[in-house]
VEXBA-52634 format. One record per residue (C-alpha): residue in one letter; x, y, z. Coordinates in steps of 0.02 Angstrom, whole numbers, padded with zeros to 5 digits, always signed. Example, Ala and Ser with C-alpha at 12.3 -4.5 7.8 and 13.67 -1.06 7.14 Angstrom:
a+00615-00225+00390s+00684-00053+00357
//
This chain:
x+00437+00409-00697x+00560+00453-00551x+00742+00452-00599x+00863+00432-00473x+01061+00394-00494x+01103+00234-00545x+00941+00209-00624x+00937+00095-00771x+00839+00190-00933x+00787+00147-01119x+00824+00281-01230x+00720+00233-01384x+00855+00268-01500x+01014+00201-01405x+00944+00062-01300x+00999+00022-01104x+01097+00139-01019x+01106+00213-00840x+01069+00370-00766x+01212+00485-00709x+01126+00658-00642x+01093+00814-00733x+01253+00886-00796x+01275+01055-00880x+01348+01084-01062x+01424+01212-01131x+01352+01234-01324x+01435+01361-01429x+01465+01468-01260x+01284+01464-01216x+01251+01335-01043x+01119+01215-01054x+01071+01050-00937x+01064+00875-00978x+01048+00701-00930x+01208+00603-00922x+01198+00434-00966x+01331+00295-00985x+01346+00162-01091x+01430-00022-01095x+01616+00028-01095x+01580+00175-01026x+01545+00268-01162x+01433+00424-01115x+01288+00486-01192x+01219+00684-01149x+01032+00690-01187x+00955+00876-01166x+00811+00903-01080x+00697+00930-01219x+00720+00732-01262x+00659+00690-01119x+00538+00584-01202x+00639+00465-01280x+00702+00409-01110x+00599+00292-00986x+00644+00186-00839x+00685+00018-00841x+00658-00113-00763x+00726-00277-00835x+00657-00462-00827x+00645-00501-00631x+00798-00596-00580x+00912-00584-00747x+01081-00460-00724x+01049-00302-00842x+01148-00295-00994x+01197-00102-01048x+01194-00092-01246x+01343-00031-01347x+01331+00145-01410x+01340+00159-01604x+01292-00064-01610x+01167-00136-01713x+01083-00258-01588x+00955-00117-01519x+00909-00077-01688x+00865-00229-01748x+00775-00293-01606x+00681-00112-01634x+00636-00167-01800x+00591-00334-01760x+00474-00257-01636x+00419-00154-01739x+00358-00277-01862x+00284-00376-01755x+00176-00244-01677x+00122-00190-01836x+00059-00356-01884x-00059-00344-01717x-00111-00162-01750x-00175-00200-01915x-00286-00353-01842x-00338-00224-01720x-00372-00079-01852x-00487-00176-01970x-00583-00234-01821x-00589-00064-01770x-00631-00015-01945x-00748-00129-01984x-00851-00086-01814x-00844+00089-01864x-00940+00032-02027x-01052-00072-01939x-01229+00014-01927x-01305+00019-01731x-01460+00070-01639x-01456+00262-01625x-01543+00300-01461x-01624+00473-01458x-01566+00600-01360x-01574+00639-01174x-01772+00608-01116x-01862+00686-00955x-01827+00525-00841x-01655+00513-00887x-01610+00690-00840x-01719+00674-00677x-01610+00495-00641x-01476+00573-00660x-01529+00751-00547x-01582+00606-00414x-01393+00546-00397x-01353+00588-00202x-01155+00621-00218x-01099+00766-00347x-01032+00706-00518x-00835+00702-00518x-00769+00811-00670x-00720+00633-00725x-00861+00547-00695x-00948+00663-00784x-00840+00649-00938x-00870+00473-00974x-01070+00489-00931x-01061+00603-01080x-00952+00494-01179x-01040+00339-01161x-01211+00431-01205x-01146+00511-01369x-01083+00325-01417x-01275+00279-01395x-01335+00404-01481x-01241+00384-01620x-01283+00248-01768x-01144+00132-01746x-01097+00010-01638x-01023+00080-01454x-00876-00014-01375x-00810+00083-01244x-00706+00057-01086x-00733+00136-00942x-00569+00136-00811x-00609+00195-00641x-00508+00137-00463x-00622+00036-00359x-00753+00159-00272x-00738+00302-00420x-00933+00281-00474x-00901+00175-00620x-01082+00078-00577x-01174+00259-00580x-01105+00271-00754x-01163+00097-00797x-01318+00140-00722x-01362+00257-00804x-01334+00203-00982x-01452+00064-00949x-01572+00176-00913x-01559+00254-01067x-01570+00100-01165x-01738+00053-01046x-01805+00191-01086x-01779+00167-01275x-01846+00009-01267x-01695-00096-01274x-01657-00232-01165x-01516-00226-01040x-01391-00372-00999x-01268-00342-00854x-01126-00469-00858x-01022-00502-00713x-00893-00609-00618x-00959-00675-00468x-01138-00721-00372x-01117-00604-00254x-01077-00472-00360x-01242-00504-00475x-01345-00502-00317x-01245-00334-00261x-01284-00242-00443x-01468-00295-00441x-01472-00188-00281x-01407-00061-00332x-01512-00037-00500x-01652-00072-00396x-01622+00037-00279x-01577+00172-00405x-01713+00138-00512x-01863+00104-00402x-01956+00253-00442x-01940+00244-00609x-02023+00135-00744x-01906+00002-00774x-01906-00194-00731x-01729-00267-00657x-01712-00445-00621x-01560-00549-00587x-01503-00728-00612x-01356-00814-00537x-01343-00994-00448x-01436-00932-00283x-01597-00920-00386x-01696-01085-00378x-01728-01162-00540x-01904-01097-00538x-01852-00933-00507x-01752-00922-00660x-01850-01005-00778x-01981-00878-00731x-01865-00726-00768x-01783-00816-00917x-01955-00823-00977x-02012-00627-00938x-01839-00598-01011x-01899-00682-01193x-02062-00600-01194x-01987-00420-01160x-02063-00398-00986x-01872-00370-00897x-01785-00221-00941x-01621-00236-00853x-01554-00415-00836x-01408-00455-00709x-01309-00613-00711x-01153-00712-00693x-01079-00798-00853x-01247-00904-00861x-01326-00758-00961x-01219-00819-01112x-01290-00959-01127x-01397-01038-01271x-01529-01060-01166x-01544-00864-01125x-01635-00778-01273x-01685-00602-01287x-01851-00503-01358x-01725-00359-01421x-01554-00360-01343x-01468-00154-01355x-01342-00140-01246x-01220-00248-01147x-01121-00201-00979x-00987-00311-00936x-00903-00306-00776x-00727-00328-00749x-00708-00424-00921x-00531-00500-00865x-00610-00624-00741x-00697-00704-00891x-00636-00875-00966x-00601-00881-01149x-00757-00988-01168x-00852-00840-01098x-00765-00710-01202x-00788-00808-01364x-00981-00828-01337x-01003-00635-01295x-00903-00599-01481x-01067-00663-01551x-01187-00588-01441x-01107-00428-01449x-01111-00412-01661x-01221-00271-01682x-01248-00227-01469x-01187-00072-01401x-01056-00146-01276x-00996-00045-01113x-00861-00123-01019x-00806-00079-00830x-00627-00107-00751x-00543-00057-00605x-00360-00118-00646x-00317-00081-00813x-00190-00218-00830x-00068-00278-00972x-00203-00256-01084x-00190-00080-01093x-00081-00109-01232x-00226-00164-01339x-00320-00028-01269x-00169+00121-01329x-00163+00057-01480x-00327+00131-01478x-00390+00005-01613x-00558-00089-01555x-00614+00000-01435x-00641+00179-01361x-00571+00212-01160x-00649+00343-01037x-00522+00380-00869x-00622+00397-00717x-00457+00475-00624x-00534+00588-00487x-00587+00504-00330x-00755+00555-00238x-00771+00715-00138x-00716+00681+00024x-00650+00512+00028x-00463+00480+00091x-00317+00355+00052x-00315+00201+00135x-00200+00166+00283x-00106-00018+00231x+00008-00103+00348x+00113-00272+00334x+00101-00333+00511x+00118-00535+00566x-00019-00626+00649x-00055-00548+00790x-00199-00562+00913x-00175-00389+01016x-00171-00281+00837x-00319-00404+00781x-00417-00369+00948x-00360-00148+00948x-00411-00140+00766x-00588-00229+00776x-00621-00124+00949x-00584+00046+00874x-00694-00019+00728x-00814-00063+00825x-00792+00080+00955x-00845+00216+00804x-00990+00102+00744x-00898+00023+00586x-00884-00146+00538x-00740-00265+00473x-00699-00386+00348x-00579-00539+00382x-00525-00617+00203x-00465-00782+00248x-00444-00896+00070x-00436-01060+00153x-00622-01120+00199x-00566-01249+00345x-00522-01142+00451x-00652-00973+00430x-00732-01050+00589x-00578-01044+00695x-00530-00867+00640x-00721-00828+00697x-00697-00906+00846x-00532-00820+00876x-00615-00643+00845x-00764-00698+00966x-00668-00726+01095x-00560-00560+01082x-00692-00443+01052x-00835-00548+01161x-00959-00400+01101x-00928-00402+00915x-01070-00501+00813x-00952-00615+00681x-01029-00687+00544x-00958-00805+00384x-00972-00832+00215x-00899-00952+00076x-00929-00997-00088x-00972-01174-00041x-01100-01117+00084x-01274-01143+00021x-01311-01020-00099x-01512-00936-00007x-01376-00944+00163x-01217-00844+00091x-01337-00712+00015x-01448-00683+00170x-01261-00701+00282x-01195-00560+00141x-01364-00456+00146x-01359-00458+00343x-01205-00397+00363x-01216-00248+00249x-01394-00209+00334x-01280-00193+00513x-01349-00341+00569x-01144-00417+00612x-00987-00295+00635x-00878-00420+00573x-00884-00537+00414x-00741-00675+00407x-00764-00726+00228x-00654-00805+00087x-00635-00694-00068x-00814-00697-00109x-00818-00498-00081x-00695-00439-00179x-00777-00406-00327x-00915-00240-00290x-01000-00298-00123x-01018-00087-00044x-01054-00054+00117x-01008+00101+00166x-00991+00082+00361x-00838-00061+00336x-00685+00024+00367x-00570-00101+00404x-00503-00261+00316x-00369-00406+00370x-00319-00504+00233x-00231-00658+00295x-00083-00735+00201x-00091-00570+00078x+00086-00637+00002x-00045-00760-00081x-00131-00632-00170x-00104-00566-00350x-00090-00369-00326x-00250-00329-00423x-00350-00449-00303x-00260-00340-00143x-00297-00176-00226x-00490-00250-00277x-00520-00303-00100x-00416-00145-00021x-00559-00038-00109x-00688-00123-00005x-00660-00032+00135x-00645+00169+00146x-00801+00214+00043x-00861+00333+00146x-00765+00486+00222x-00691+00407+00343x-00507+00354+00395x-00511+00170+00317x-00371+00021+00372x-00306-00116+00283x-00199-00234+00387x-00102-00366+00249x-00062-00521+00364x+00092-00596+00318x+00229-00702+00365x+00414-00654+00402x+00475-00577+00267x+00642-00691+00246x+00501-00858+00218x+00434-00765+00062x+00482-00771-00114x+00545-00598-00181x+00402-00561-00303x+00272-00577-00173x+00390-00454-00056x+00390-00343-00187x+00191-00363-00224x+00160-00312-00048x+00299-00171-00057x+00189-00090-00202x+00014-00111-00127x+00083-00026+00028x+00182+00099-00062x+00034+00155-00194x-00124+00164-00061x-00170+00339-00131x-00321+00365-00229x-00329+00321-00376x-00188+00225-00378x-00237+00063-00471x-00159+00101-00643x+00020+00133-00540x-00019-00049-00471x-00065-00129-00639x+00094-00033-00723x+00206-00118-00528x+00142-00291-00566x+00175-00291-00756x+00366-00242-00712x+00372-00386-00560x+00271-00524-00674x+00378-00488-00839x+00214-00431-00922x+00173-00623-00956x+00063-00641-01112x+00009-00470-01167x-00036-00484-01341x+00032-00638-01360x+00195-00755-01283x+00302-00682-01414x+00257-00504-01366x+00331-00513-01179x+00513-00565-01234x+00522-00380-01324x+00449-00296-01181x+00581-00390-01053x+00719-00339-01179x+00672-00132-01192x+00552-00111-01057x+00356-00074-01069x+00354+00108-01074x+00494+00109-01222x+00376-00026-01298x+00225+00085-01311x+00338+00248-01382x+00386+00110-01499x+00196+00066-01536x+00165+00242-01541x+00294+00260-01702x+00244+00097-01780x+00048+00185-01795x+00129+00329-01866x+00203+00221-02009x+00040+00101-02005x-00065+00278-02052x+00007+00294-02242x-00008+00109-02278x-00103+00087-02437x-00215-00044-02367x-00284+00075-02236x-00337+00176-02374x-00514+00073-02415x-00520+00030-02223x-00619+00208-02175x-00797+00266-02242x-00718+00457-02204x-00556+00546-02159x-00616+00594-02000x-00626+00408-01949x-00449+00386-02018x-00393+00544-01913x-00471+00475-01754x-00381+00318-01732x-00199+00396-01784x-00225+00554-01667x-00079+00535-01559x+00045+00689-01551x+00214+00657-01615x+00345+00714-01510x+00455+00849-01613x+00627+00866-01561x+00705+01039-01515x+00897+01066-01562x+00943+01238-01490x+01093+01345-01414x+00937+01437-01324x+00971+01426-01126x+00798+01346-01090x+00808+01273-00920x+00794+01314-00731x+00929+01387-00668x+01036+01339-00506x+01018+01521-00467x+00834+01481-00464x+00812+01294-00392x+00949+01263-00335x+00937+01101-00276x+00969+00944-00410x+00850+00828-00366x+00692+00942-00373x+00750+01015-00535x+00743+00836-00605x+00586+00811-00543x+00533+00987-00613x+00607+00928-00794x+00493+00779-00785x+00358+00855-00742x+00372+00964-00920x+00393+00829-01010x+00227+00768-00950x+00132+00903-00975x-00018+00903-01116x-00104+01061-01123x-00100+01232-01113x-00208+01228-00940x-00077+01110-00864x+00054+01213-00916x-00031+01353-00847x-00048+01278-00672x+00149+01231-00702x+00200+01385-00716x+00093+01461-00578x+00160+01327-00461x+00327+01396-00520x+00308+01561-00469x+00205+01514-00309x+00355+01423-00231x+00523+01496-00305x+00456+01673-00358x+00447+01751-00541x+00539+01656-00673x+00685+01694-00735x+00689+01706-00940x+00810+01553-00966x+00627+01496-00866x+00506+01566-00984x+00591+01517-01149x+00608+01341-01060x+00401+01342-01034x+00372+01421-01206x+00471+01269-01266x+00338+01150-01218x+00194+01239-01314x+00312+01279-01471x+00336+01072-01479x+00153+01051-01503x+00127+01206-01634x+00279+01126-01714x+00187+00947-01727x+00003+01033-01768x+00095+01098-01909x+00169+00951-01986x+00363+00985-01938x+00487+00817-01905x+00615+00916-01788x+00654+01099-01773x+00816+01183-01738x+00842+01372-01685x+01020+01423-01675x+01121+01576-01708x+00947+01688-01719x+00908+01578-01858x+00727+01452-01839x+00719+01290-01964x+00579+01196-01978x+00605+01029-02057x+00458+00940-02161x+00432+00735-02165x+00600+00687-02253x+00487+00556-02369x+00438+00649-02521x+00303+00531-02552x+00215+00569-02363x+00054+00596-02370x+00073+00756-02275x+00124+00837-02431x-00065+00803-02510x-00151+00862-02362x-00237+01037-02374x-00138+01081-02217x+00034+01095-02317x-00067+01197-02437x-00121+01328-02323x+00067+01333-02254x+00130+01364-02447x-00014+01499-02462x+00029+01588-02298x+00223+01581-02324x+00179+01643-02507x+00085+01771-02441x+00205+01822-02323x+00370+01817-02384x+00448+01926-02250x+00387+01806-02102x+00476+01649-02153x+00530+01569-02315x+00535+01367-02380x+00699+01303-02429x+00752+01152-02462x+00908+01064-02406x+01023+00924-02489x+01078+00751-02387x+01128+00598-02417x+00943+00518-02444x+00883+00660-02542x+00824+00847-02540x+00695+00896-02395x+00597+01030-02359x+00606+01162-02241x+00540+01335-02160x+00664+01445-02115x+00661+01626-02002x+00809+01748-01983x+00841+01854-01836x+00756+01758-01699x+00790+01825-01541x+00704+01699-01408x+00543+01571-01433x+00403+01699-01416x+00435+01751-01603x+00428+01578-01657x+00277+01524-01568x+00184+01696-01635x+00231+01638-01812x+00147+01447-01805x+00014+01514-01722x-00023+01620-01861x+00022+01485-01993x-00118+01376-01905x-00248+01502-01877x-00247+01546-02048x-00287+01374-02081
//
């Protein structure tokens, strides 16, 4: 999130407002900084910097005029509430499914063997610290007795196949079958190269089946496939089918699930009943939501990008012969090759043609998906053995066809395009260490609509590494997030914004966790635990001076950035690294500084303990307890070992409890507190003597 002035936000409690700067306050003669923001009538509202989480940008519904709410007015509560509601309704589906999966019994595949540690030795790049994560993740699932779901999100050229890769091997080696599920004929051909290739010196059999195969062929490999004699089976939506039947099916890898048609996603429901299932995706779209809720299924981040490799260089430019003829000769000139994506078959020849004549040297080749099917794969297989520098194909390759030496790619009439097919067929090209090009051919921009201006705007804007989940989160904001978890779900998300809609998701678990229905729903706590693990935010009221002074940054607009940074912090490493960055470009911090970094970690003490909000003013620290005297916190054996510490240590802290309006609630309170140090000493203590 990058706030600028003039920014609309969603401030989870108040609704739409817009952002005014960082202002400073004076509290009680103590100065502290905050966020101005203003209101309909221009009523302002001062947020401090340790809120910073209930604040997010928005966006609004493309084309509508933003309405500000009205400070103090029921309408953003209620539509909070009927949010609220809603969601809940579709995290309980999600729960018991995620429940009932937990209960389910699986294959539990023994532990690492020989082969599979000398497969994975054999791998010729080094393992990315992500990479290796989710390796390890997805094994574990195996090993364990029930049933693995598990996503694995990686940009396009992060090693998401190794990963695949190698939990089929696994299974092979186990003696489970393999099925490999994915979009498109090229792509099935692609894969079974790549396992074979991978694979050939060890003891496993991969075959493949799309529409190239003649019927023989596949009848012959359906066959093998029945009797047990193929390990690893590739294929296109075909291996759904009835017709397709197993000797003893263990684990499924689908690639790119969103491509699917409901047809095909309704089959694999069956198919996948007791199979472990492992699914790949490269743009994490709107159905992330499902995905946070973190009902159903279990999600591995492949964030880092390979050693080496560098961002993309993308540029709008018109149709124009000289850049077309510079950028294949340079290509060509350092031994690469190109890609041309043209969509529109009748004219692949012309382009072809075109390129022939303005490079006479470069070797052109095309391919379609209404070529005949032995032709398109030896046209496909030719060019990524070198045979042509330049293939002018239709969007056939943008699902996983590698080659390495292709640095460059035109895509003609990219305003066409949805972004996640520009990003997809943008991560064709630079998969080596080498500069990589994309050229998006477009028309002027005055004869295009203004969501595919802005489409473009994005993919040129985010061509970093590892960039697709900025893309997906760009296109939800210019598509109105369409039907996310249903048509009635978008309207809410148009009215308070996605991110605001996922803090909002975020409380409605919290409530979800003490419903009495839940309670039968989990064989063990720890289950229960697992699926509500998210960290409450805990908000700080305090005449403290915790911020970074002008004296020390003094300029505005990196200070805000600073402040946002904090707020996304989520360990102790990164704040670590924070601080060190600190020091490394302003010099040693100044103690309004260190209070402000100490801040951070006494927030999540504060929430390990159990505390709502916490206040420390006048020397004096109060921690407040859930206000519900029926939580279940107050059963737990964590608010026993508080009670036994605090009893035990009467001169530390004591409980109190203080009247309102809905009741008594309880309370920790410290005397003479002189900065957050002494706090943060204190719940440490409290926890460790857990």
């Amino acid at each position: 999130m990058s706030l600028k002035i003039g920014d609309y936000i969603a401030h989870i409690d108040h609704g739409i407002g817009k952002f005014m700067g960082l202002v400073k306050v004076n509290n009680d003669g103590k100065i502290q900084e905050c966020f101005k923001l203003t209101y309909k009538n221009g009523d302002l509202l001062y947020v401090s910097i340790h809120s910073l989480h209930k604040i997010s940008k928005y966006n609004g519904p493309d084309g509508r005029e933003i309405v500000l709410s009205k400070l103090g007015s029921p309408t953003w509560k209620s539509l909070k509430q009927k949010t609220k509601a809603k969601v809940k309704q579709i995290a309980f589906d999600l729960i018991k499914l995620y429940a009932q999966r937990k209960t389910a019994k699986g294959f539990a595949y023994t532990p690492d063997s020989y082969l599979q540690n000398e497969l994975e030795a054999s791998f010729i790049y080094e393992d990315t610290p992500d990479q290796e994560k989710a390796t390890f993740d997805v094994k574990k699932d195996m090993e364990a007795d029930t049933v693995m779901d598990r996503l694995v999100c990686g940009d396009v050229g992060f090693g998401k196949t190794e990963v695949a890769i190698r939990a089929a091997f696994k299974a092979a080696t186990d003696g489970k079958q393999v099925a490999v599920l994915v979009p498109t004929t090229i792509l099935a051909f692609q894969h079974y190269r790549s396992f074979k290739e991978r694979l050939k010196d060890f003891p496993v059999n991969v075959a493949y089946v799309n529409r190239f195969r003649t019927a023989k062929q596949k009848s012959e490999t359906l066959e093998a496939l029945k009797n047990g004699k193929v390990d690893i089976i590739i294929g296109t939506h075909q291996l759904v089918s009835s017709s397709v039947k197993f000797k003893d099916l263990g684990l499924l890898i689908i690639d790119e699930e969103h491509k699917f048609g409901v047809s095909v996603k309704d089959k694999l429901k069956t198919l996948k009943n007791n199979v472990d299932t492992l699914t790949l995706t490269a743009t994490p779209i709107p159905r992330t939501l499902q995905f946070s809720l973190m009902a159903a299924r279990d999600l591995s981040v492949i964030k880092t990008p390979p050693p080496n490799r560098q961002p993309v260089d993308t540029q709008l430019i018109g149709f124009n012969e000289e850049t077309l003829r510079d950028a294949v000769s340079y290509e060509l000139q350092r031994d690469g090759q190109v890609y041309f994506i043209n969509n529109r078959i009748e004219n692949l020849k012309d382009i072809a043609g075109l390129i022939q004549r303005l490079v006479p040297d470069a070797r052109v080749i095309t391919g379609h998906g209404q070529m005949e099917g032995k032709q398109l794969e030896k046209n496909v297989l030719d060019f990524m053995e070198g045979k042509y520098d330049v293939l002018v194909s239709t969007t056939i390759v943008e699902s996983g066809v590698d080659v390495p030496n292709a640095n460059t790619i035109f895509i003609n009439d990219a305003q066409r395009f949805g972004m996640a097919d520009l990003h997809q067929m943008r991560g064709r090209v630079g998969r080596s260490n080498r500069k990589a090009f994309c050229y998006l051919i477009t028309p002027p921009y005055d004869m295009m609509t203004s969501d595919a201006r802005k489409r473009l705007e994005a993919i040129e804007q985010f061509s970093d590494l590892g960039s697709g989940f900025q893309i997906a989160m760009k296109d939800l904001e210019i598509r109105g997030a369409g039907d996310l978890l249903g048509a009635e779900q978008s309207g809410f998300i148009n009215e308070m914004g996605f991110e605001t809609y996922q803090k909002l998701m975020q409380e409605a678990l919290e409530e979800l966790k003490d419903d009495a229905d839940f309670e039968n729903l989990f064989e063990n706590e720890e289950d229960r635990q697992k699926l509500f693990k998210s960290v409450k935010d805990v908000n700080i009221d305090t005449d403290l001076e915790l911020m970074l002074p002008d004296f020390y940054i003094s300029n505005t607009e990196e200070r805000l950035l600073l402040y946002q940074k904090i707020a996304e912090i989520g360990n102790e490493a990164e704040l670590h690294q924070f601080e060190l960055e600190l020091i490394d470009r302003f010099g040693a911090l100044p103690k309004e500084a260190v209070n402000l970094l100490k801040s951070v970690a006494l927030k999540w003490l504060a929430a390990d303990i159990g505390f709502e909000k916490i206040v420390m003013k006048n020397g004096v620290f109060l921690g407040y307890f859930p206000s519900n005297p029926q939580d279940k916190f107050y059963q737990t054996d964590r608010f026993r070992h508080i009670i036994n510490y605090l009893t035990g240590n009467p001169a530390e802290a004591q409980l109190k409890e203080k009247s309102g309006k809905e009741g008594n609630q309880l309370m920790m309170r410290k005397e003479k507190v002189k900065n957050v140090d002494e706090v943060n000493m204190l719940l440490k203590a409290i926890i460790e003597h857990n």
